[in-house]
N, C-alpha and C positions, 0 to 999 in steps of 0.2 A: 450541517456538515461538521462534524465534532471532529477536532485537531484529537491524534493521538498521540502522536510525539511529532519534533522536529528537531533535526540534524544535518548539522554542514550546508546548513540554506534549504533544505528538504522538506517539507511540511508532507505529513504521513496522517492521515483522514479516511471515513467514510460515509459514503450518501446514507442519509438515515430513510429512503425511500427503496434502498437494495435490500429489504430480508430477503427474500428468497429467492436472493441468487448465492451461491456457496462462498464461504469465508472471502474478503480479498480488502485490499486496501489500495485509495488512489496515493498518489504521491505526484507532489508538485515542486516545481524549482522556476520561477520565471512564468516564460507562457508554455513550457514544456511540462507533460504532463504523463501518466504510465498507471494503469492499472495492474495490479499484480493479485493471482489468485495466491492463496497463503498454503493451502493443503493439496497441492505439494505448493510451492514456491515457486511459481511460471509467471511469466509474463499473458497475460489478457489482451492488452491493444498497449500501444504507444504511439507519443505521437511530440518529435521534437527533442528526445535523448539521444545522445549521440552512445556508438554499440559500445564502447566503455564506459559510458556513465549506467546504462542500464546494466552493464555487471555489476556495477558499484552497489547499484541501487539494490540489487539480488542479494546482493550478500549483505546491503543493509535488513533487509527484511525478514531474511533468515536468520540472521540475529537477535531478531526481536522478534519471530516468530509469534510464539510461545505469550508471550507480553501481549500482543497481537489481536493473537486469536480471545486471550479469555477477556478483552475489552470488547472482542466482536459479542462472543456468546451474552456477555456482560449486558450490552446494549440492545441484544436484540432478542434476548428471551426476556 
């Protein structure tokens, strides 16, 4: 599980056993946790964010999109 970034208590990760499933990244805070697809920027499953932390979380991830995604391609090509 390679840490990609972490912010504001956020740890932003993903499972090295996901290739093929499309770009996304988990993000954790506590026992709260969110998977988030990156192309487009949606939410996947959640589970224990409250509905403003998950916006929070979207526009953390949109942010760093880009940063993101060429860690994903990076890791798994």
């Amino acid at each position: 599980m390679p840490t990609i970034h972490r912010q504001n208590g956020f740890r932003l990760y993903f499972y090295s056993h996901e290739p093929n499933e499309p770009p996304h990244v988990h993000v954790d805070r506590g026992e709260a946790t969110i998977k988030v697809w990156l192309d487009p920027v949606t939410v996947a499953k959640s589970r224990g964010f409250r509905a403003h932390e998950i916006t929070d979380i979207l526009a953390m991830v949109a942010t760093h999109r880009d940063m993101l995604l060429e860690k994903w391609h990076e890791y798994f090509s």
